[in-house]
C-alpha positions in Angstrom: 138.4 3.3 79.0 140.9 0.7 77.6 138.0 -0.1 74.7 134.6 1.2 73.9 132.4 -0.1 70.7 130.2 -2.9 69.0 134.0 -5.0 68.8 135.0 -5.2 72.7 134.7 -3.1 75.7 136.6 -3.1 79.5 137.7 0.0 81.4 139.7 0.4 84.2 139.2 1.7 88.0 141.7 2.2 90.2 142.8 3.9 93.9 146.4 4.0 95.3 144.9 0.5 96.9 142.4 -1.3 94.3 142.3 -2.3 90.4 138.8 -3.5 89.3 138.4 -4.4 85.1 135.0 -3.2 84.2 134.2 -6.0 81.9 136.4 -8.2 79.7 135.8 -7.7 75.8 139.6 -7.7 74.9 142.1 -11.1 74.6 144.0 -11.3 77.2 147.3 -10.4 74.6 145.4 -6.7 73.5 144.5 -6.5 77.3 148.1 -6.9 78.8 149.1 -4.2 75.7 146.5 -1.5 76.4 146.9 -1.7 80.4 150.8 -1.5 79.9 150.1 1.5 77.6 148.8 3.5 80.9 151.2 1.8 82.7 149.2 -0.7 84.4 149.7 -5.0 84.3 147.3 -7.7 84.5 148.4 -9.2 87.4 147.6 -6.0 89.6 143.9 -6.2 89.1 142.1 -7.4 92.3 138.9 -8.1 90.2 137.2 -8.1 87.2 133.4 -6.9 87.5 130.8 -7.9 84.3 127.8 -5.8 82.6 126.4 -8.5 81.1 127.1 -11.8 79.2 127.3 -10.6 75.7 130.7 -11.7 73.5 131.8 -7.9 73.1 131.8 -7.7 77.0 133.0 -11.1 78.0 135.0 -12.7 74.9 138.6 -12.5 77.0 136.9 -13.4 80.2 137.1 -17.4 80.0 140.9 -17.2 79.2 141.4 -14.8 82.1 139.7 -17.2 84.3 141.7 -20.0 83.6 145.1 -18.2 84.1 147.0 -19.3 86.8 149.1 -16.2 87.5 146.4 -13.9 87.6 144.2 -13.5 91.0 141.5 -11.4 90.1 137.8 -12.1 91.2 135.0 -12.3 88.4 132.1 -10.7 89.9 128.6 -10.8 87.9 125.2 -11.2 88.8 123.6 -15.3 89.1 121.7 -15.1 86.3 124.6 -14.1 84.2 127.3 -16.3 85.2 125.2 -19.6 83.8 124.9 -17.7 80.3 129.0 -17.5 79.4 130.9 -20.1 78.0 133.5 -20.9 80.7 134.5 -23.8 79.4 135.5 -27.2 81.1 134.2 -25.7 84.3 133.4 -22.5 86.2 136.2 -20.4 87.7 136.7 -20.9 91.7 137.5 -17.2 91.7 133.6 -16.2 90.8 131.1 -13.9 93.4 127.6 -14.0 92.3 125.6 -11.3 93.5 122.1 -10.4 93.6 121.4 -7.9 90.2 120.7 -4.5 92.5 123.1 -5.3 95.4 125.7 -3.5 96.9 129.0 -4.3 97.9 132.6 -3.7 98.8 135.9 -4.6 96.8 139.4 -3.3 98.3 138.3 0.1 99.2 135.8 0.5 96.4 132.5 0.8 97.1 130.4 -0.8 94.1 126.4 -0.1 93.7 125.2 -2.1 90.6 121.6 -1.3 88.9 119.6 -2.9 86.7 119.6 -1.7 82.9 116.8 -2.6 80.0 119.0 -4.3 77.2 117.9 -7.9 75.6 120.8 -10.2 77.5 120.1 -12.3 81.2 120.6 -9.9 83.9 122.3 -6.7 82.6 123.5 -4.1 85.0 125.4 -1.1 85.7 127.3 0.4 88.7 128.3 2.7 90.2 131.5 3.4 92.1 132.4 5.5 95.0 136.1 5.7 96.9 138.0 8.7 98.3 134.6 11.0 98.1 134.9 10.1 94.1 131.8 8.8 92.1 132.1 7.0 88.8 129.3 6.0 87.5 128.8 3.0 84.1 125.8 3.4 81.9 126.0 1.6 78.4 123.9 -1.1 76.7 120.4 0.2 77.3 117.4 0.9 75.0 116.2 4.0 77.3 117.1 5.5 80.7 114.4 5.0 83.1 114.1 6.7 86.2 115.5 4.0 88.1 119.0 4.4 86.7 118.5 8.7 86.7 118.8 8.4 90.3 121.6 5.9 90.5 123.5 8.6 88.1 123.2 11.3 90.0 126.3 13.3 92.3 128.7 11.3 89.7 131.5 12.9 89.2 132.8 10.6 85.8 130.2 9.0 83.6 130.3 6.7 80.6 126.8 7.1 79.1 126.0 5.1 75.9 125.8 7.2 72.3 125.6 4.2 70.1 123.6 5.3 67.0 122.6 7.9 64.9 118.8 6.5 64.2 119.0 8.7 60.3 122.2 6.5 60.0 120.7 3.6 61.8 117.7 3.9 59.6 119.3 3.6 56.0 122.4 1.4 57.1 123.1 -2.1 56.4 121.9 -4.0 58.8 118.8 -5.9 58.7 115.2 -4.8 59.5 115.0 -7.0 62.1 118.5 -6.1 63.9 117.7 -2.0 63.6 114.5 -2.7 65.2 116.3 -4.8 68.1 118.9 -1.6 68.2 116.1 0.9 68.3 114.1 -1.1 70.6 113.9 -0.4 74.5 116.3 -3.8 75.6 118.7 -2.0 72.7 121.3 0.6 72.5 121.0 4.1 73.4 120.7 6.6 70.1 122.5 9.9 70.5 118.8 11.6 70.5 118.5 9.6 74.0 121.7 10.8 74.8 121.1 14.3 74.3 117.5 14.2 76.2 119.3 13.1 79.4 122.0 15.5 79.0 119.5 18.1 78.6 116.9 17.1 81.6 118.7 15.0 83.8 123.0 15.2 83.7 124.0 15.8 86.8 125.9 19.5 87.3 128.7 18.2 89.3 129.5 15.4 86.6 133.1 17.0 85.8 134.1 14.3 83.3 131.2 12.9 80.6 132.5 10.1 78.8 130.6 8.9 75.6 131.0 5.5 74.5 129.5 2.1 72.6 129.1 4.0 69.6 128.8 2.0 66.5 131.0 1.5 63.8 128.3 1.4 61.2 125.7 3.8 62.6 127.0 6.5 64.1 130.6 8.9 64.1 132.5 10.6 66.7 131.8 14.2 65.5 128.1 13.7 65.4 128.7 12.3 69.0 130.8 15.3 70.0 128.2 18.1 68.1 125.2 16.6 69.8 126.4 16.4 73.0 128.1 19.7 72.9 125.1 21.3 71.7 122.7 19.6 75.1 125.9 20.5 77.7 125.7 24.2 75.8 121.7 24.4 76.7 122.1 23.5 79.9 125.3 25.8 80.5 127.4 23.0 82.1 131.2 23.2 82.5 131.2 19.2 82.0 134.2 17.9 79.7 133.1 15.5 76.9 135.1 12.9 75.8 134.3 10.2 73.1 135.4 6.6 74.0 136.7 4.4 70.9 137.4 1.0 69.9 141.3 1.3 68.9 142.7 2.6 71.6 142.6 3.5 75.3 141.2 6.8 76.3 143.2 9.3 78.6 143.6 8.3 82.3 141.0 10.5 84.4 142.6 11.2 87.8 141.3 13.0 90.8 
């Protein structure tokens, strides 16, 4: 994860032979810092795949098009694509795909899902190369069983933990925004979060990564006791780790 939260999100996946950018919701300057910080550059990523159109997702992606000396291809769903600013025009380098559909990039096999969150077409995916399973969950009001099965035999996860809803509740955002949050095209609440955990995580998911939280509703050692506390019930060995906005997380290798 190069950046997880309410201000910009994009994570990166990578064999000995592809680099795929799971969404784009850094500038292109904080981008090129935090891939060099794992010792990766921009110019090595063979594509750049999006969730959905909203700003903390896509903000860097128009300036990424445009940039000559990269060659990364933008992949997103047809809905989507109409709903960013691009600009003067649409990148060349951009594959519309059906929301659902599977395909192949380098030697990565991607399987994107649809997710219920309150933007065009959003999805999630999941990833397969070298018998390894990564599977991307975040922006979603509630985890239907549609996206249960799609999670299942992965190996990584990034599941959404995005608000305390006592926090949530008594914050400072508007009624009508914490009813949008709490809604079922919102964000997932940690009490969401620990639910699936507890019913549905798969046992061979080695590495749980929680991320999305927000700034103003939630904190990192709730995240960390709640989650703990659902992995304890079930008596997984899965190893947590919160995402966060500042910095990149640790490089997960198998």
């Amino acid at each position: 994860m190069l950046a997880s939260g309410s201000s910009g999100n994009t994570a990166l996946l990578a064999t000995e032979n592809t680099r795929i950018l799971v969404d784009a919701g850094l500038s292109m300057r904080e981008l090129r810092k935090r891939l060099a910080a794992i010792g990766e550059s921009l110019e090595s990523i063979d594509a750049i795949i999006i969730t959905h159109e909203h700003s903390d997702h896509v903000s860097g992606l128009p300036v990424l098009a445009r940039a000559k000396a990269l060659r990364a291809v933008i992949y997103m769903t047809r809905l989507t694509a109409p709903a960013i600013d691009w600009g003067e025009t649409t990148p060349a380098r951009l594959e519309a795909f059906q929301a659902g559909a599977a395909f192949r990039i380098g030697d990565i096999e991607v399987q994107s899902f649809g997710i219920p969150h309150d933007a065009c077409d959003p999805v999630g995916y999941c990833f397969e190369a070298e018998g390894v399973r990564v599977g991307i969950a975040t922006d979603l009001g509630y985890i239907p069983e549609s996206i249960k099965f799609h999670l299942r035999r992965t190996n990584v996860l990034l599941l959404e933990a995005n608000h305390d809803l006592d926090m949530l509740k008594v914050g400072p955002y508007p009624w009508s925004v914490k009813q949008r949050v709490m809604s079922r095209v919102g964000h997932l609440s940690n009490l969401h979060m620990s639910d699936y955990l507890t019913g549905d995580l798969d046992s061979c998911t080695a590495n749980l990564i929680l991320g999305h939280l927000s700034e103003q509703n939630n904190h990192p050692a709730i995240v960390q006791m709640v989650a703990t506390e659902a992995l304890e019930r079930r008596g997984l060995a899965t190893r947590l780790s919160i995402a966060t906005q500042q910095s990149p997380s640790e490089v997960f290798q198998y």
